[in-house]
C-alpha positions as CSV (number, residue, x, y, z in Angstrom):
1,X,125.6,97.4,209.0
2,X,122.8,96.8,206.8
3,X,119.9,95.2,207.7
4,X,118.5,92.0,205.7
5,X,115.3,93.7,204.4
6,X,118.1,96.5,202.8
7,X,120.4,94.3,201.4
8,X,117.8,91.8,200.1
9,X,116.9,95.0,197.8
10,X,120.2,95.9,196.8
11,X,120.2,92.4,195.4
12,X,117.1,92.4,193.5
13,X,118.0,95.5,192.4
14,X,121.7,94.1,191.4
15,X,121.7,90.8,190.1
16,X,120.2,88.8,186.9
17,X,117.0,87.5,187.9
18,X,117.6,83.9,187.1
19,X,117.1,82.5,191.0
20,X,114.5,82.7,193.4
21,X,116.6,83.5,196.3
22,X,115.2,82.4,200.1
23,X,114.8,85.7,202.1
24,X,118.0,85.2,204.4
25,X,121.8,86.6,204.2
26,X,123.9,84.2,205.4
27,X,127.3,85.9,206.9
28,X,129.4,82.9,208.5
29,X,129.8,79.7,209.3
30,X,131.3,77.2,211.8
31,X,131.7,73.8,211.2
32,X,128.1,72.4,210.0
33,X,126.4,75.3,210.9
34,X,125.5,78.7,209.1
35,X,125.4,82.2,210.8
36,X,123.0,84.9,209.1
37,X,123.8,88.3,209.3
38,X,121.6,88.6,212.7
39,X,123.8,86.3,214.1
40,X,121.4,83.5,213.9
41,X,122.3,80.0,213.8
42,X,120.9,77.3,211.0
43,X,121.8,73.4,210.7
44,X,123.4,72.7,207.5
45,X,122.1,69.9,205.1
46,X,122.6,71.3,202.4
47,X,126.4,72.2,202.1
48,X,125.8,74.7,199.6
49,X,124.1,72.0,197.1
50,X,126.7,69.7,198.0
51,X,130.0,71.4,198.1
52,X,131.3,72.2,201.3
53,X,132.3,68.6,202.3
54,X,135.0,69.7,204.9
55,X,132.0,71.8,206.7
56,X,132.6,75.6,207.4
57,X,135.8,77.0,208.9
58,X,137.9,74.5,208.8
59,X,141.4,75.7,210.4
60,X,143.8,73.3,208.2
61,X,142.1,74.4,204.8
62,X,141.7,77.7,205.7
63,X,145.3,78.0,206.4
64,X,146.4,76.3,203.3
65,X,144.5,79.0,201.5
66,X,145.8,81.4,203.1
67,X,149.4,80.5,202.7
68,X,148.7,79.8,198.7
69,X,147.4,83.5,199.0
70,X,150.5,85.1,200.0
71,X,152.6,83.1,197.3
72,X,150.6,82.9,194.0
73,X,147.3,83.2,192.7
74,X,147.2,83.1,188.9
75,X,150.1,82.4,186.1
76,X,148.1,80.8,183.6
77,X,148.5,77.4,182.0
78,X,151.3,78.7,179.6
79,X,153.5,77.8,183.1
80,X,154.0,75.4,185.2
81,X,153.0,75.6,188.6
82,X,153.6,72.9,192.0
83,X,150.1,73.0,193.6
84,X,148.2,71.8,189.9
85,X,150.6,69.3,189.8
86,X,150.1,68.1,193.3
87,X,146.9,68.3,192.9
88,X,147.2,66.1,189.8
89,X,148.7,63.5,191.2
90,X,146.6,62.7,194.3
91,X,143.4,62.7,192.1
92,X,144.5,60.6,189.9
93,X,146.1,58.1,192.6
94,X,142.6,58.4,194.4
95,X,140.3,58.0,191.3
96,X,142.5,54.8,189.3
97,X,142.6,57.6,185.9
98,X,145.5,58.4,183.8
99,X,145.1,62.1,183.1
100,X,143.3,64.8,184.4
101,X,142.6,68.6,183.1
102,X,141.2,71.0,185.5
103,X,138.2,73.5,185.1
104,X,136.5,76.5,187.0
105,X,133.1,74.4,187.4
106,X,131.1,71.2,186.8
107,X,129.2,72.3,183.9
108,X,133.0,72.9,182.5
109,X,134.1,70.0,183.1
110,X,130.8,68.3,181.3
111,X,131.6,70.1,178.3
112,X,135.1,69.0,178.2
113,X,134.0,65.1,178.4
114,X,131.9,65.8,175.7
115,X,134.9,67.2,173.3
116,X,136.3,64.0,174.5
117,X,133.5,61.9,173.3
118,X,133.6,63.4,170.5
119,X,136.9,64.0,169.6
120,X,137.6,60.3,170.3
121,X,135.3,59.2,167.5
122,X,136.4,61.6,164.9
123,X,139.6,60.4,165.6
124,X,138.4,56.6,165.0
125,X,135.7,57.5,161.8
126,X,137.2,61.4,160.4
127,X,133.6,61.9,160.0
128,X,131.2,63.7,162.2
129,X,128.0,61.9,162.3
130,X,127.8,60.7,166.0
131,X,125.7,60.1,168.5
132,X,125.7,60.2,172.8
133,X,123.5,58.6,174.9
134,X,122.5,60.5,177.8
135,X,119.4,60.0,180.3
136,X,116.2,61.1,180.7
137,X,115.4,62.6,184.6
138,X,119.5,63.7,184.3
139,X,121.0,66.8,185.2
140,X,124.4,68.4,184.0
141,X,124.4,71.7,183.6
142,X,123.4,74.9,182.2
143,X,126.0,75.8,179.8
144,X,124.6,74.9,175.8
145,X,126.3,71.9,175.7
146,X,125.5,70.4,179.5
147,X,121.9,71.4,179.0
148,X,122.1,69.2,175.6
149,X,123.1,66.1,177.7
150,X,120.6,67.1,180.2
151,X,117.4,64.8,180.0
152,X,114.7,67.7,181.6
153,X,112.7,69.4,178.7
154,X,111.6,72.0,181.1
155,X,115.2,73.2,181.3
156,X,116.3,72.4,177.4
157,X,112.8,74.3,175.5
158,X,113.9,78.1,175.9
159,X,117.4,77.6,174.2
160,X,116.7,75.0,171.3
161,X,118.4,74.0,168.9
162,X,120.8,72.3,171.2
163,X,123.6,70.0,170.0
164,X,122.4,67.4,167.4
165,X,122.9,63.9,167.9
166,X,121.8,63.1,171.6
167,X,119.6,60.6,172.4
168,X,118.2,59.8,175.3
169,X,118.1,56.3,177.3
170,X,115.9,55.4,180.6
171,X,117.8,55.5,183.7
172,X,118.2,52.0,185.5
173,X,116.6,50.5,182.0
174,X,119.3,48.7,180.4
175,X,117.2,47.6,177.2
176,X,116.3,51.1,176.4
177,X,120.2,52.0,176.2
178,X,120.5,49.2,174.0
179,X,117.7,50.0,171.8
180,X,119.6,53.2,171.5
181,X,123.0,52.1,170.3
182,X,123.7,52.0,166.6
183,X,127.5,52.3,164.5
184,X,127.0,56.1,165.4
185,X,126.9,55.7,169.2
186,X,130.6,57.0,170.6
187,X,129.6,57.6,174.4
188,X,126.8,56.9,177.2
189,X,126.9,59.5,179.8
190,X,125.4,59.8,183.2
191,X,125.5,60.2,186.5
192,X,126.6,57.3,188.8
193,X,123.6,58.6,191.1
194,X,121.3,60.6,189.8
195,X,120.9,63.8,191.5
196,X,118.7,67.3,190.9
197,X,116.7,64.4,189.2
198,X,115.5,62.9,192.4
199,X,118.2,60.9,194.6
200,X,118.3,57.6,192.2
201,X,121.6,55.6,192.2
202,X,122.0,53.9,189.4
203,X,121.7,49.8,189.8
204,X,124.4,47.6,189.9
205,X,122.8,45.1,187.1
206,X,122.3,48.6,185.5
207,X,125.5,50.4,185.7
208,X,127.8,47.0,184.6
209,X,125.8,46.6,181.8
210,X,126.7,49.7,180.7
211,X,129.9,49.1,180.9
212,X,129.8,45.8,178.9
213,X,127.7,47.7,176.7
214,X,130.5,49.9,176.2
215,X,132.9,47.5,176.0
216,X,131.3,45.4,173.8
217,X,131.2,48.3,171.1
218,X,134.0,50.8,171.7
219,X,132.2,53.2,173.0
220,X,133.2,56.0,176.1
221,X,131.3,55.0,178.9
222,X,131.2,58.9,181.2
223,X,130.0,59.1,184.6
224,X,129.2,62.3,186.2
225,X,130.4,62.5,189.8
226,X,130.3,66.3,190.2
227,X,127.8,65.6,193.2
228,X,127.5,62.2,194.3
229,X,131.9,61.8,194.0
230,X,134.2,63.1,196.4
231,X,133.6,60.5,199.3
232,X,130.1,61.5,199.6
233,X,128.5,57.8,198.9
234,X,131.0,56.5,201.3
235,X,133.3,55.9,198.8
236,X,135.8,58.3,196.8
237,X,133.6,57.9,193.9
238,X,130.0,56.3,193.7
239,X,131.3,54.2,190.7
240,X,133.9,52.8,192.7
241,X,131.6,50.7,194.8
242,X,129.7,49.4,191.8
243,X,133.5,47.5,190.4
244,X,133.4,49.4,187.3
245,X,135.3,52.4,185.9
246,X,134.5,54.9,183.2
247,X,136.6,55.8,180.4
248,X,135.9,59.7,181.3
249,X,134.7,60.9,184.6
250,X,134.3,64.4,185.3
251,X,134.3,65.7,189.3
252,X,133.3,69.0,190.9
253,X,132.0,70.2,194.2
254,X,133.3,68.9,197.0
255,X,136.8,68.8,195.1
256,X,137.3,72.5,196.6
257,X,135.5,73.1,199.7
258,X,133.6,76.0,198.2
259,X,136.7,77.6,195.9
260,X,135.3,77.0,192.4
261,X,137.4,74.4,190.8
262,X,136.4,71.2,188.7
263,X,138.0,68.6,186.9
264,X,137.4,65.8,183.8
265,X,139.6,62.4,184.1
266,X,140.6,59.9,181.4
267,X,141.6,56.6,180.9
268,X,142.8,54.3,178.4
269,X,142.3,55.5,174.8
270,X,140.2,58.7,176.0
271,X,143.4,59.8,177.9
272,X,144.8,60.4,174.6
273,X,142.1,61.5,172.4
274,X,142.4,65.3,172.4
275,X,145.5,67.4,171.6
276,X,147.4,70.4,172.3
277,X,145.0,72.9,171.1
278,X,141.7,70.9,171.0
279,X,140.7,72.3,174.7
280,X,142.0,75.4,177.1
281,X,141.1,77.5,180.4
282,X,142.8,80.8,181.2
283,X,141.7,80.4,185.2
284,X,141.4,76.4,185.2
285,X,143.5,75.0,187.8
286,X,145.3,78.0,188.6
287,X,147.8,77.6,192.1
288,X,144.8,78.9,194.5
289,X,142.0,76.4,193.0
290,X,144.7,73.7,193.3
291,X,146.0,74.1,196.6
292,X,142.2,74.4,198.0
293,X,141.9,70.8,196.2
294,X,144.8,69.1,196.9
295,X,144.5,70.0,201.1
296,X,141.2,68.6,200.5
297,X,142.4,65.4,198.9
298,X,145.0,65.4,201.7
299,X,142.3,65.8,204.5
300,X,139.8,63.1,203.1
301,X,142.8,60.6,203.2
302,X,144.0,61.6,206.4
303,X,140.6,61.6,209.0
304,X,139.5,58.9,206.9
305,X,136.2,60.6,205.6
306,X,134.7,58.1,203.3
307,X,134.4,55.5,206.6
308,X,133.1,58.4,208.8
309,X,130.5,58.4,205.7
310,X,130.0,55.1,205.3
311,X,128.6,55.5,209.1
312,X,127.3,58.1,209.4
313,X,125.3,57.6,206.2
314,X,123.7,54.7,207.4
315,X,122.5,56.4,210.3
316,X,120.7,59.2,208.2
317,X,119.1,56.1,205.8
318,X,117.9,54.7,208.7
319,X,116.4,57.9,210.3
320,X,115.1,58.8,207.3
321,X,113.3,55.4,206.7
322,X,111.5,55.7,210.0
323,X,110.5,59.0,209.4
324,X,108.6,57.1,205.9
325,X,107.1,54.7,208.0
326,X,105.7,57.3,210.3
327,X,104.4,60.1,208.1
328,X,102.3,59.2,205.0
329,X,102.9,61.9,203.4
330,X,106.3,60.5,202.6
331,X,106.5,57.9,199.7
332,X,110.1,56.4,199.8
333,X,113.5,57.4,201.1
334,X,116.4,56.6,199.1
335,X,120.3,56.8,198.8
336,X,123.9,56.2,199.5
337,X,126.0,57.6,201.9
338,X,125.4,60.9,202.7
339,X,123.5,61.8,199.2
340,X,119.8,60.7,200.3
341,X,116.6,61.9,198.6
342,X,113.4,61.6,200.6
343,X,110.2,61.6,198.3
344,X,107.0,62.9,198.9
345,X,103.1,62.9,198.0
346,X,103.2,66.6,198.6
347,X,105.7,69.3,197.4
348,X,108.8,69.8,198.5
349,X,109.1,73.3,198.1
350,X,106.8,74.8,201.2
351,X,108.5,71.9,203.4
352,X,111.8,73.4,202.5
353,X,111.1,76.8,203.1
354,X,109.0,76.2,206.4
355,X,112.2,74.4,207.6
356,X,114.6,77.0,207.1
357,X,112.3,80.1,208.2
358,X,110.3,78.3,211.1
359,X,113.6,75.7,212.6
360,X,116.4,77.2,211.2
361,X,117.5,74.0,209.3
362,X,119.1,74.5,205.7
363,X,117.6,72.0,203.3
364,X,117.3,71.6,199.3
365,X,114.8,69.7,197.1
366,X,115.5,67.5,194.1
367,X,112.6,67.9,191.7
368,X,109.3,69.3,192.7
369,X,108.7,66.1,195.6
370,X,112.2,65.3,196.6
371,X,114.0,67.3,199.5
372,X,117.3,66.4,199.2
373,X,120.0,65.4,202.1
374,X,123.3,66.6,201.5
375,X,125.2,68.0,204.3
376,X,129.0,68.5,205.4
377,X,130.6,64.6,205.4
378,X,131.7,65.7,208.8
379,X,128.1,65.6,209.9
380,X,127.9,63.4,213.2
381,X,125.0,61.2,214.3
382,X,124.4,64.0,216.8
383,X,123.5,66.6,213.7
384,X,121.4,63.8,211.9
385,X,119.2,63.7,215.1
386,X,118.8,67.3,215.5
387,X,118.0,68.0,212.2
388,X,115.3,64.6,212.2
389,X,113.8,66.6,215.2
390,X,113.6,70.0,213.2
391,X,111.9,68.5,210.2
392,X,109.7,66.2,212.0
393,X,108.5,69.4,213.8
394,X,107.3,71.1,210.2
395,X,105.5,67.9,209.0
396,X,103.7,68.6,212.3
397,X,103.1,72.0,211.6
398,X,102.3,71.1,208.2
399,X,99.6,68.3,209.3
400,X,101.4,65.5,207.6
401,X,100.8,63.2,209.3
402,X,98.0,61.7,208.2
403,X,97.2,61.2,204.3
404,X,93.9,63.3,204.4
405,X,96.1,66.0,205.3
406,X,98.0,66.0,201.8
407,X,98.1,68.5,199.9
């Protein structure tokens, strides 16, 4: 076998150097923990940026993938096939939406609300002079039309023009949204928590005036739950525990356990907006992505995983606000469930990197001062100590403990 240092090479050598890659091969995993190719062992709170809700290994969706595998694979939407329509039917049933049209990613399933959005008003007007409201500090995706409802100019300045007629509102600053909404305005998109942004949910005052906002003017309210759905705010969906619900939601992530599979959901008029022929996928929701969902949806309903959230989310809030209180170096912790951003006066980059090569614990950021907490939902208060311990360990090492030791 090849040795990390060799295979790190063959990468660089290999891929398209759009990611700075951490200097580790990871070759397995068991439960919330990931193996590297040394055999070494690493806490996992990162879930592969939020994806592998289920944890690693687990036997009952392993085994449903490896029965779908022995059956079908592929056929194309120009069939039928069971698993999609399973599938189907228990999102919709969990997430109160009429129809739903699987994708192979997030960013996919962004750029199908948006032909939503916009085929909705062209429908309404026949014209197409309209506008979206999206939010500053968001994150969608990196496809043209994700990055144009994406409120970062770091990410959007290399490949402008984007698509016209987005505007951008404050997040959790209901008067700028309404300073933004003319006869033009079709849709307000954003995410129910805000998350490469920095860990911000949205408000209830907020996110219900919105709505009403919405409402009020026939507009698509969208909410992104690619990250923060899928149980992992202790609910199914974030939006679910605010008592509203968009016209268009679009889902990702955790919906497959790590087989790349998305989805967008519509309700009400949106549900009918589009037509044969106005959106397609040759691999979207193809009988292996499907079957990886629908156990998934299957297992979250049977062990109950938003309450095991609910608690165990708590838990890491609570950890994580002593670790605040202790450290200066740490400006706020925020969150729901298990989607939890703890800000900094320092970056977050060398604190990330010093955990996973010095204590072995997998973490992300969220921003330049943010690490972000986002591990397996079957994470037990057990893991949430360990990894405290680890990461109170580098903010030792890191002489963080005092603000004169900032950096």
């Amino acid at each position: 076998m090849e040795n990390k240092e060799q295979l790190i090479e063959k990468a660089e050598q290999t891929f398209y150097k759009t990611y700075n890659r951490f200097p580790v091969v990871f070759h397995h995993g068991k439960g919330v923990y990931l193996y590297d190719n040394e055999n070494r062992e690493y806490l996992d709170f990162g879930a592969g940026i939020a994806v592998m809700a289920l944890g690693y290994g687990d036997e009952e969706y392993t085994q449903a993938l490896k029965d779908q595998a022995d059956q079908l694979l592929h056929v194309s939407n120009l069939f039928y096939n069971q698993p999609s329509i399973e599938a189907g039917e228990k999102l919709l049933r969990v997430s109160e939406m009429d129809r739903v049209f699987f994708t192979n990613s997030g960013t996919e399933a962004i750029e199908g609300a948006l032909k939503i959005a916009i085929r909705y008003a062209y429908n309404k007007t026949g014209n197409h002079d309209h506008q979206i409201i999206a939010m500053k500090n968001s994150f969608h995706g990196r496809s043209l039309g994700a990055l144009s409802v994406t409120g970062n100019d770091h990410y959007q300045e290399p490949f402008r023009p984007l698509l016209p007629g987005i505007v951008f509102a404050e997040f959790n600053n209901l008067d700028s949204v309404k300073a933004l909404v003319n006869n033009k305005t079709c849709a307000i998109l954003m995410e129910t928590v805000q998350g490469e942004g920095g860990i911000y949910p949205a408000t209830e005052e907020f996110i219900k005036g919105v709505r009403k906002l919405c409402d009020e003017n026939h507009m698509l309210l969208i909410l992104d739950e690619i990250q923060c759905g899928m149980g992992r705010t202790g609910e199914m969906f974030a939006w679910q525990g605010y008592g509203v619900k968009p016209d268009v939601m679009t889902v990702a992530k955790a919906l497959g356990n790590g087989v790349p599979i998305g989805a967008f959901l519509a309700c009400g008029e949106a549900a009918k907006a589009m037509v044969p022929g106005d959106h397609g996928t040759t691999y979207g929701g193809n009988p292996f992505v499907t079957a990886a969902a629908s156990k998934v949806l299957d297992i979250f309903k049977e062990r109950n995983i938003t309450s095991h959230v609910k608690e165990v989310g708590e838990y890491l809030h609570e950890k994580l606000g002593a670790l605040a209180e202790k450290y200066p170096a740490v400006k706020e912790c925020r969150g729901k469930g298990l989607i939890q951003g703890l800000e900094l006066n320092t970056a977050a980059g060398p604190v990330v990197s010093k955990a996973l090569l010095e204590e072995r614990l997998v973490l992300i950021s969220a921003g330049a001062n943010v690490i972000r907490f986002v591990p397996p939902l079957v994470i037990e208060k057990s893991h949430v100590d360990l990894m405290i311990e680890r990461l109170e360990n580098i903010f030792e090492k890191m002489s963080l403990s005092s603000e004169t030791d900032m950096v």
